[in-house]
Backbone atoms as SQL, in Angstrom:
CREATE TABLE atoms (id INTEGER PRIMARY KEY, chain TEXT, resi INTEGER, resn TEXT, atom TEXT, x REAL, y REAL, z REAL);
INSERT INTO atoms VALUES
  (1, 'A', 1, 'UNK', 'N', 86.978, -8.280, 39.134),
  (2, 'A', 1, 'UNK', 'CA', 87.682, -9.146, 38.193),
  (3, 'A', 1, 'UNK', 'C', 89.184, -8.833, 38.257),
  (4, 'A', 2, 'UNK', 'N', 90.185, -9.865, 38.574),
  (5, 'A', 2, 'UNK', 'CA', 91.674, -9.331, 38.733),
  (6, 'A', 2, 'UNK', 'C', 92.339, -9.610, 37.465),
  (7, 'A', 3, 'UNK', 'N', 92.948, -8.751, 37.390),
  (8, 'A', 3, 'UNK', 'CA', 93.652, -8.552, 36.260),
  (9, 'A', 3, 'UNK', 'C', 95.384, -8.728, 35.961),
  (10, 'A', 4, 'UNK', 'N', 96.344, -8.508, 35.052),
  (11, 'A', 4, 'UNK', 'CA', 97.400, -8.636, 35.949),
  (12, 'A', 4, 'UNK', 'C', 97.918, -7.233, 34.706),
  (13, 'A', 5, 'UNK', 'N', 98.906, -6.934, 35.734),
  (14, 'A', 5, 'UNK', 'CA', 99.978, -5.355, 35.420),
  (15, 'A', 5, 'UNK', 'C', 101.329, -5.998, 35.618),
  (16, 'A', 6, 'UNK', 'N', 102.275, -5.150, 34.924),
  (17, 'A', 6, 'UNK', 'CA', 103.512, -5.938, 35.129),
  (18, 'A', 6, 'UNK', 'C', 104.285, -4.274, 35.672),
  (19, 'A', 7, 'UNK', 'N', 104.637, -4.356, 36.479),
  (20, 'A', 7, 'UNK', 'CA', 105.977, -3.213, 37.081),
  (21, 'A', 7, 'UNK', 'C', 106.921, -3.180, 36.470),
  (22, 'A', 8, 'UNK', 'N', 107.637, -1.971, 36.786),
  (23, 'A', 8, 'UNK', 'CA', 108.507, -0.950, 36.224),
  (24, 'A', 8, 'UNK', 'C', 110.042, -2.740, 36.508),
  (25, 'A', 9, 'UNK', 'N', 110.303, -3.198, 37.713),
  (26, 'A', 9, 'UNK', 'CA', 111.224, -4.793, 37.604),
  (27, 'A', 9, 'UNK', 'C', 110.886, -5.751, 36.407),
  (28, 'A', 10, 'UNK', 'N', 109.425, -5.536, 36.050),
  (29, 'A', 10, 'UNK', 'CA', 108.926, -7.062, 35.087),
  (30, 'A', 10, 'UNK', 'C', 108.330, -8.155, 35.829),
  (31, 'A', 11, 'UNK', 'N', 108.012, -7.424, 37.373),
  (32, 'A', 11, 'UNK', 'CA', 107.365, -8.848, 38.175),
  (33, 'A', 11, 'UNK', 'C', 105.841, -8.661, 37.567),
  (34, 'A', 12, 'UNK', 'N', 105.126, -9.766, 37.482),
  (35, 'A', 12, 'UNK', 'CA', 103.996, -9.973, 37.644),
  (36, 'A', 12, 'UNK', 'C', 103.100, -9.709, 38.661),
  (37, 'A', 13, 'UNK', 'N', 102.021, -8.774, 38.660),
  (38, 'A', 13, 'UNK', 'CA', 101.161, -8.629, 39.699),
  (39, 'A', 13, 'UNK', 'C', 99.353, -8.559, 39.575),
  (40, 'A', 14, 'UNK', 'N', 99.045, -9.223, 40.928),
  (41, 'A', 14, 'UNK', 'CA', 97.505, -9.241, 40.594),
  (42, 'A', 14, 'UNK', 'C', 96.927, -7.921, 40.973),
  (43, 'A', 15, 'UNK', 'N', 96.545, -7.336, 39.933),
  (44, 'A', 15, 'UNK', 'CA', 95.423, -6.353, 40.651),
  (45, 'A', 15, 'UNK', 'C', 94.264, -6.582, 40.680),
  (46, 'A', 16, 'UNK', 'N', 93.130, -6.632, 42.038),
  (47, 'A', 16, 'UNK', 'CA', 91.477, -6.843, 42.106),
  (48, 'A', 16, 'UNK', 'C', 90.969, -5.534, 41.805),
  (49, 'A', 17, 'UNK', 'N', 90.151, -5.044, 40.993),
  (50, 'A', 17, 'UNK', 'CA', 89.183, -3.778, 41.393),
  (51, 'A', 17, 'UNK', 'C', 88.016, -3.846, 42.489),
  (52, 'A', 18, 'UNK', 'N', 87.557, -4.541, 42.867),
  (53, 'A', 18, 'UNK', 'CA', 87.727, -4.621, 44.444),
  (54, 'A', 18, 'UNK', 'C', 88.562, -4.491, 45.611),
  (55, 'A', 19, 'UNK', 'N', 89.556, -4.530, 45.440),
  (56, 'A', 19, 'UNK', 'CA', 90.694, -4.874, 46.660),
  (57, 'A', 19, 'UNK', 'C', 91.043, -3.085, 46.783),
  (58, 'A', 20, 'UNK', 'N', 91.505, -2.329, 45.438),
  (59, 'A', 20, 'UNK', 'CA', 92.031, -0.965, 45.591),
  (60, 'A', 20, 'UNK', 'C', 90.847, -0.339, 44.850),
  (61, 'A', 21, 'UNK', 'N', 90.903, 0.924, 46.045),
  (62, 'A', 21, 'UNK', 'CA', 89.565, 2.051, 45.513),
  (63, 'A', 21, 'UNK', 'C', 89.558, 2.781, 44.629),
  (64, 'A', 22, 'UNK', 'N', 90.584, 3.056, 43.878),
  (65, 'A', 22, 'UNK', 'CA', 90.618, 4.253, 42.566),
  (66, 'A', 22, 'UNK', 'C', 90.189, 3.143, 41.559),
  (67, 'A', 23, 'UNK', 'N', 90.429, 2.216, 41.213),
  (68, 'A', 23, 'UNK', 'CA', 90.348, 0.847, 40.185),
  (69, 'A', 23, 'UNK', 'C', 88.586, 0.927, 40.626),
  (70, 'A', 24, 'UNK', 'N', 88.005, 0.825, 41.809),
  (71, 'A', 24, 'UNK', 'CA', 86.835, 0.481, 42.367),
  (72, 'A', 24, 'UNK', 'C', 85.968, 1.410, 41.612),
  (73, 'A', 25, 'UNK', 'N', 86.631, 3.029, 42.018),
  (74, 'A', 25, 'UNK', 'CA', 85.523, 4.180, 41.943),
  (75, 'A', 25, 'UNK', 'C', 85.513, 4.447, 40.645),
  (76, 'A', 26, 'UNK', 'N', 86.533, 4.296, 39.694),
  (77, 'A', 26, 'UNK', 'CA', 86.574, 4.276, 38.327),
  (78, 'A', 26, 'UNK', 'C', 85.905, 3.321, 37.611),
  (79, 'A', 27, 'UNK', 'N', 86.017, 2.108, 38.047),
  (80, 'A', 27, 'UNK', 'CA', 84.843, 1.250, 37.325),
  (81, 'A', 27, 'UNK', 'C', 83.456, 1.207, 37.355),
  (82, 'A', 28, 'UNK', 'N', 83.053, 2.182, 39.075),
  (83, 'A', 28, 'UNK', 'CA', 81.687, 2.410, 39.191),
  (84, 'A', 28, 'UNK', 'C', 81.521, 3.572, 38.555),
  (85, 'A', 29, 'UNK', 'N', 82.323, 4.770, 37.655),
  (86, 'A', 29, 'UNK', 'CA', 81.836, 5.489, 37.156),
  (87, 'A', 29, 'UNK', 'C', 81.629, 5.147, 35.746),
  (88, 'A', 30, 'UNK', 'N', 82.364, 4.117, 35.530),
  (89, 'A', 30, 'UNK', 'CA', 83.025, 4.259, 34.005),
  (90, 'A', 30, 'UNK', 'C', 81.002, 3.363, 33.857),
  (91, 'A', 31, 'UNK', 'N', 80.907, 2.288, 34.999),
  (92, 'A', 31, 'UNK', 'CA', 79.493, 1.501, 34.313),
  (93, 'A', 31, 'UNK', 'C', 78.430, 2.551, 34.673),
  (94, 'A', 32, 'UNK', 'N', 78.275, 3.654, 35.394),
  (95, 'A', 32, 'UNK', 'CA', 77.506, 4.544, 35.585),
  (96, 'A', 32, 'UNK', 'C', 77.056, 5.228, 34.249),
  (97, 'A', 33, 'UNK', 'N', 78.004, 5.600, 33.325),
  (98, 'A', 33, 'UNK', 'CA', 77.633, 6.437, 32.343),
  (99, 'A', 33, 'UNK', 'C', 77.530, 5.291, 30.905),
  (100, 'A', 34, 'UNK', 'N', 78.249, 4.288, 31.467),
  (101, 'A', 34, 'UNK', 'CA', 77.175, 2.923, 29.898),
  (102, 'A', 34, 'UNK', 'C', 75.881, 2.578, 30.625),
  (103, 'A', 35, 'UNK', 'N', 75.882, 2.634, 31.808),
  (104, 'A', 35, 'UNK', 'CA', 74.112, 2.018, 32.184),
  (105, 'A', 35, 'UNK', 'C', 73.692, 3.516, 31.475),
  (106, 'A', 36, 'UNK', 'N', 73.744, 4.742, 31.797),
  (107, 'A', 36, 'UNK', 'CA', 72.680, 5.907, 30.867),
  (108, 'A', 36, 'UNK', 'C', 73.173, 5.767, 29.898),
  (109, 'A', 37, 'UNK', 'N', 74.236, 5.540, 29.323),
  (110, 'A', 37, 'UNK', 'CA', 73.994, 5.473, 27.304),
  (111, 'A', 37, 'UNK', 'C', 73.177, 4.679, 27.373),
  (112, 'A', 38, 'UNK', 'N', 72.966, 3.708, 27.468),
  (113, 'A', 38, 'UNK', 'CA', 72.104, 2.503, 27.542),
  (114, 'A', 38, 'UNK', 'C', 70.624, 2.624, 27.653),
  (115, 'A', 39, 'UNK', 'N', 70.219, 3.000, 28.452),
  (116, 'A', 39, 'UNK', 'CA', 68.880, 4.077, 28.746),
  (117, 'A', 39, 'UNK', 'C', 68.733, 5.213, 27.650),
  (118, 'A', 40, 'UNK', 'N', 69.597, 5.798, 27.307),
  (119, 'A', 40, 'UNK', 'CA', 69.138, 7.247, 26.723),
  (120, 'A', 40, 'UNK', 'C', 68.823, 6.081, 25.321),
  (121, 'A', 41, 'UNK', 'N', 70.064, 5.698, 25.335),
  (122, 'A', 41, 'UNK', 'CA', 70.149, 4.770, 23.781),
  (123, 'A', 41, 'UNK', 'C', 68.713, 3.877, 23.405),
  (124, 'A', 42, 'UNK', 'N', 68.156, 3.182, 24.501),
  (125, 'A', 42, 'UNK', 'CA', 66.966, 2.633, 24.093),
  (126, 'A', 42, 'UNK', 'C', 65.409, 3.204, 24.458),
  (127, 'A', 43, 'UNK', 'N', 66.034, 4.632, 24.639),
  (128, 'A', 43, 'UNK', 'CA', 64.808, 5.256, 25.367),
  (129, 'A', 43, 'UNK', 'C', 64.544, 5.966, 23.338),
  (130, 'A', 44, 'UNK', 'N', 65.784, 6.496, 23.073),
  (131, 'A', 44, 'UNK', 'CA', 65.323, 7.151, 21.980),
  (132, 'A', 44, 'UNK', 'C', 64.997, 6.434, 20.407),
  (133, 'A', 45, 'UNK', 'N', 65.984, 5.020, 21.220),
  (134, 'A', 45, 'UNK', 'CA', 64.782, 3.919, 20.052),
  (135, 'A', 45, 'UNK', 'C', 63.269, 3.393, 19.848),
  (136, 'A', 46, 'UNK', 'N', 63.280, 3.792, 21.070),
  (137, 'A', 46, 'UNK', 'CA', 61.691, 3.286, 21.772),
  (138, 'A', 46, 'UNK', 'C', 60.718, 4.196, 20.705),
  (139, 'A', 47, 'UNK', 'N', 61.600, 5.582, 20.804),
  (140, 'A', 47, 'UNK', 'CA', 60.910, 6.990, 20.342),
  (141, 'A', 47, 'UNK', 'C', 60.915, 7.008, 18.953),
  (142, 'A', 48, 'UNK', 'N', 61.991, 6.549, 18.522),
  (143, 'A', 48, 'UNK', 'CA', 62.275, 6.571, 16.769),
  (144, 'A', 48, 'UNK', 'C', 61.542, 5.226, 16.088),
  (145, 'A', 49, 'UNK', 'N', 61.305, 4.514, 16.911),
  (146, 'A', 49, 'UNK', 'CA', 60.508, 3.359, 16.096),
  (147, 'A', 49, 'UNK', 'C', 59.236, 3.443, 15.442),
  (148, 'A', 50, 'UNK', 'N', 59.552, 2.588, 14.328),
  (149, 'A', 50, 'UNK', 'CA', 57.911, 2.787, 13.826),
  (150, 'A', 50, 'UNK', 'C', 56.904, 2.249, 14.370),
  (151, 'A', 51, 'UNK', 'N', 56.846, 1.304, 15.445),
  (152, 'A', 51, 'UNK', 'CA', 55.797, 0.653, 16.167),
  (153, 'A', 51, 'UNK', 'C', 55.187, 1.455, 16.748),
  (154, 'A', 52, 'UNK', 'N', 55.919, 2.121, 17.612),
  (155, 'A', 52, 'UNK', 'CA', 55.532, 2.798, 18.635),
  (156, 'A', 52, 'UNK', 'C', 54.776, 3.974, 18.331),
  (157, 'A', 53, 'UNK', 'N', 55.099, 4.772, 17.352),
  (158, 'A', 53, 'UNK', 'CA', 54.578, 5.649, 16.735),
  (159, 'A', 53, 'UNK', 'C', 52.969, 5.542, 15.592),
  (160, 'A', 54, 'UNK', 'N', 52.873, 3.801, 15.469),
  (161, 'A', 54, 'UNK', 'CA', 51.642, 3.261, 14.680),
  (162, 'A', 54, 'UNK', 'C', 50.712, 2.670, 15.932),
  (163, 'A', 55, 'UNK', 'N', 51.234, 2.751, 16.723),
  (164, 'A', 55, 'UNK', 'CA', 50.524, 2.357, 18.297),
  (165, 'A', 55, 'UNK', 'C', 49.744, 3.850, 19.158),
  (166, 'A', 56, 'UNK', 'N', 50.743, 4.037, 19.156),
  (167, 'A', 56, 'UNK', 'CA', 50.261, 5.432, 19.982),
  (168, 'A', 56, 'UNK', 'C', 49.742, 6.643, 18.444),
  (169, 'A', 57, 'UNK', 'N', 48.366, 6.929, 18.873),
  (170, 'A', 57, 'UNK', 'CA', 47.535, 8.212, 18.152),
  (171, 'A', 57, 'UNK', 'C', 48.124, 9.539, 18.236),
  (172, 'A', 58, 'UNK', 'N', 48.334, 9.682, 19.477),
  (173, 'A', 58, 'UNK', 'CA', 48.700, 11.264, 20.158),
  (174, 'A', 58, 'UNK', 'C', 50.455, 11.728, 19.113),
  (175, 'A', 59, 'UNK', 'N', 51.190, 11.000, 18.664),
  (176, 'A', 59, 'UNK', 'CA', 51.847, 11.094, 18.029),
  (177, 'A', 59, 'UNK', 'C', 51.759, 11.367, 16.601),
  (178, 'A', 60, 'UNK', 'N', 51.021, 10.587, 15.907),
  (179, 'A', 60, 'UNK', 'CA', 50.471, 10.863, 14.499),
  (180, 'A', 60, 'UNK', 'C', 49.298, 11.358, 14.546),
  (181, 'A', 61, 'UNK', 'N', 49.438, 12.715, 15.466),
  (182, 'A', 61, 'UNK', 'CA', 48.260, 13.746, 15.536),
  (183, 'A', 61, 'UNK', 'C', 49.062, 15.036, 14.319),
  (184, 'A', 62, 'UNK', 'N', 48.453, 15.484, 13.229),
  (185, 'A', 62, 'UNK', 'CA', 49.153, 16.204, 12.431),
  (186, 'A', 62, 'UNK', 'C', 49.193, 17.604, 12.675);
C-alpha cells in the first residue's frame, strides 16, 4: 500500500512497502505478532467461554 512522506525540501513522495525492504520486513513483522495476538487472543476466549466449558465434561470435572 503506498503511502506518501514529505522530505526534509517539502517535496512530495511515494513510498511502496513493497518497493523498499526495511518498510517490507517491518510490516511482515509488525503483522507477524497481530496474527499471534490474534490466535493467543481467541485461543484464550475459546478457553474462558462458558460454552465451551458446558460442552466439554473433562473440564467441569471437580
Amino acid at each position: 500500500m503506498p503511502y506518501l512522506t514529505l522530505s526534509s525540501f517539502g517535496e512530495v513522495h511515494y513510498l511502496s512497502c513493497f518497493m523498499d525492504a526495511r518498510y517490507q520486513s517491518m510490516r511482515f513483522v509488525a503483522e507477524m505478532f497481530l496474527q499471534l495476538f490474534m490466535f493467543f487472543l481467541s485461543t484464550f476466549e475459546l478457553l474462558l467461554s462458558p460454552e465451551v466449558e458446558a460442552r466439554d465434561p473433562l473440564i467441569n470435572l471437580p
